[in-house]
C-alpha positions in Angstrom: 0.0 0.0 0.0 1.6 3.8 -1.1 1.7 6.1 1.9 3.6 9.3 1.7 4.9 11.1 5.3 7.1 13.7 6.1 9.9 13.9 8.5 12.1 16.4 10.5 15.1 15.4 11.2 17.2 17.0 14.3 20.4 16.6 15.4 24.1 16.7 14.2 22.5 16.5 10.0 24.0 19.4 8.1 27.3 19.8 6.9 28.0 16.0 7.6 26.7 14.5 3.8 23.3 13.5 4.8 20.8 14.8 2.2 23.0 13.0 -0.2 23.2 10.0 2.1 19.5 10.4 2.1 19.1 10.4 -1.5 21.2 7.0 -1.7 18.7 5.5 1.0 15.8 6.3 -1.1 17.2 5.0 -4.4 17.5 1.7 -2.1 14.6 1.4 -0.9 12.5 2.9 -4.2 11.4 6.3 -2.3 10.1 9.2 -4.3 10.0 12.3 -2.8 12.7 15.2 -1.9 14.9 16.5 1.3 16.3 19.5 1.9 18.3 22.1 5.0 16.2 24.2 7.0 16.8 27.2 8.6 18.0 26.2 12.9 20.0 22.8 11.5 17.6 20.7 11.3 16.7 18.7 7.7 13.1 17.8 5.9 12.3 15.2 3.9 9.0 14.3 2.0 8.8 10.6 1.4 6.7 8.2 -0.6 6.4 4.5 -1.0 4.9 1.3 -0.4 4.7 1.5 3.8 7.3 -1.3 4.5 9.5 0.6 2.1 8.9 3.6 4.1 9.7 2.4 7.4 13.4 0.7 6.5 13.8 4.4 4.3 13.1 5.8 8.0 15.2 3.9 9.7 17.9 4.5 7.4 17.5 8.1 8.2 17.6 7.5 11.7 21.2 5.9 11.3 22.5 8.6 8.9 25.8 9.1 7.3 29.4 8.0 9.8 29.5 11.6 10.7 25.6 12.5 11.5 24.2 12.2 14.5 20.5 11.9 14.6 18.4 12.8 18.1 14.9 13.4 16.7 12.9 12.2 13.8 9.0 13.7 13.6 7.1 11.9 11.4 3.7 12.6 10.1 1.4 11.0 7.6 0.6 13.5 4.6 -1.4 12.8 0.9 0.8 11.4 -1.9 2.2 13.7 -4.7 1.4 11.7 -7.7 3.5 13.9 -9.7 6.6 12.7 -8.0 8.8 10.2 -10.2 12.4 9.9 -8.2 14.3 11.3 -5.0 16.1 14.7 -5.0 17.5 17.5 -3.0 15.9 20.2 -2.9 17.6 23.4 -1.7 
């Protein structure tokens, strides 16, 4: 079943690789979507996928690139963007 969500990451995320890292998880686990910096450090991500896809994309977020170090993730469901075909940073 397709569910899209979106997630804030916090912690130690920016400046460490992980919107690219991010990218690479989705490609993995056949995500659509986008992520991007925010303003205060912390780093969005709007995901879509079939929902067992979407929670091993999550936790790959949680884990994050060597050098990030993850403390939060808020996650909330959301409607799907049809118009979505791949993964990208957004900036």
């Amino acid at each position: 079943m397709q569910k899209a969500c979106t997630m804030q990451v916090h912690g130690r995320v920016q400046g460490v690789g992980f919107r690219f890292y991010t990218v690479q998880a989705a490609r993995v686990y056949h995500i659509t979507g986008w992520v991007r910096n925010d303003c205060g450090g912390t780093v969005s991500i709007f995901a879509q996928g079939e929902e067992r896809q979407l929670d091993l994309f999550t936790e790959a977020v949680r884990k994050g690139p060597s050098f990030a170090k993850v403390t939060d993730i808020i996650r909330g469901d959301v409607k799907e963007n049809p118009k979505l075909s791949d993964f990208q940073v957004r900036y």
